[in-house]
N, C-alpha and C positions, 0 to 999 in steps of 0.2 A: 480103619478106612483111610484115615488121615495118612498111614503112611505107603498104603497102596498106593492112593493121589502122590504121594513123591517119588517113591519108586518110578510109576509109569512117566510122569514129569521130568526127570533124572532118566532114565531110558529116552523121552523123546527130549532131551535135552542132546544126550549122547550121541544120538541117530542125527542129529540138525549137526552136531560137532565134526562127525566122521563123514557127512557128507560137505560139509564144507572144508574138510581137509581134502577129501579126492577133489574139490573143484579146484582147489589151490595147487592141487598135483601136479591134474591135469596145466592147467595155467604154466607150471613153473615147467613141464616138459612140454609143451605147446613153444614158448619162449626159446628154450634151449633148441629146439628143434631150429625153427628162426634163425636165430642165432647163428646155429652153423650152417643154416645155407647162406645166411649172408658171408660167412666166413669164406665158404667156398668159392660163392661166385666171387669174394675180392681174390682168393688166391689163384682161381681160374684168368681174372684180366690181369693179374700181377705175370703169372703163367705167360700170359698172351703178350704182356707189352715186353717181356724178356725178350721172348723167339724173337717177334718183330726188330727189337732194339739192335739182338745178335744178328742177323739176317741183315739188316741195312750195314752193320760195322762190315761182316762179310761184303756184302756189295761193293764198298766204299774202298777193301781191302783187294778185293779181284780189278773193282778199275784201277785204280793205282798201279796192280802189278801188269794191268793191261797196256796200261800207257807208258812205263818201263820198259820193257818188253817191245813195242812199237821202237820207242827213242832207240832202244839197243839194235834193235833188225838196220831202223835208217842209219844208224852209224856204220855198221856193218858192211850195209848197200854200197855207202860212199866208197868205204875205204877197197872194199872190191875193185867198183869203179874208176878209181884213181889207181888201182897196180894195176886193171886193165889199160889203162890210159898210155899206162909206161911202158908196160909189153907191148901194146899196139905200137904206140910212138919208135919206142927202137926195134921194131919187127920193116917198120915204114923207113927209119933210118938208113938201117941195112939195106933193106931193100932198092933204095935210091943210090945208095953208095952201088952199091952191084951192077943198077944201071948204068949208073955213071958212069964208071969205070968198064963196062964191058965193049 
């Protein structure tokens, strides 16, 4: 009798053992579960603040070549405008001379 009483004691010892190992299972893949969505949502905002980061450097890289680009047309503009000046001027030269002289 005595050792039936430890057997089933020793059984309900075992059954209280193996369910407190699944709670702790559960528990430690509960955690890890956690775990990696915190991981993901940091590598999702790490994600986000890159593109942002790249995307403003771009901005920052098209104004610049935007305002290059500008300063180079007005340079351009002038120096047009000054060999037009010169053409006109000795087109008006001649042309006074021609009078002049006709």
């Amino acid at each position: 009798m005595e050792l039936i009483k430890q057997i089933k004691d020793a059984e309900g010892e075992a059954k209280g053992i193996v369910e407190q190992a699944k709670a702790e299972a559960a528990k430690i893949v509960e955690d890890v579960r956690a775990k990696q969505a915190q991981e993901l949502q940091l590598a999702e905002e790490q994600r986000k603040k890159a593109i942002a980061e790249a995307v403003a450097k771009a901005e920052q890289a098209g104004r610049k070549e935007v305002e290059k680009l500008k300063a180079k047309a007005a340079e351009q503009k002038q120096q047009l405008e000054a060999k037009a000046r010169q053409k006109m001027n000795a087109c008006v030269d001649k042309t006074v001379r021609h009078i002049v002289s006709s």
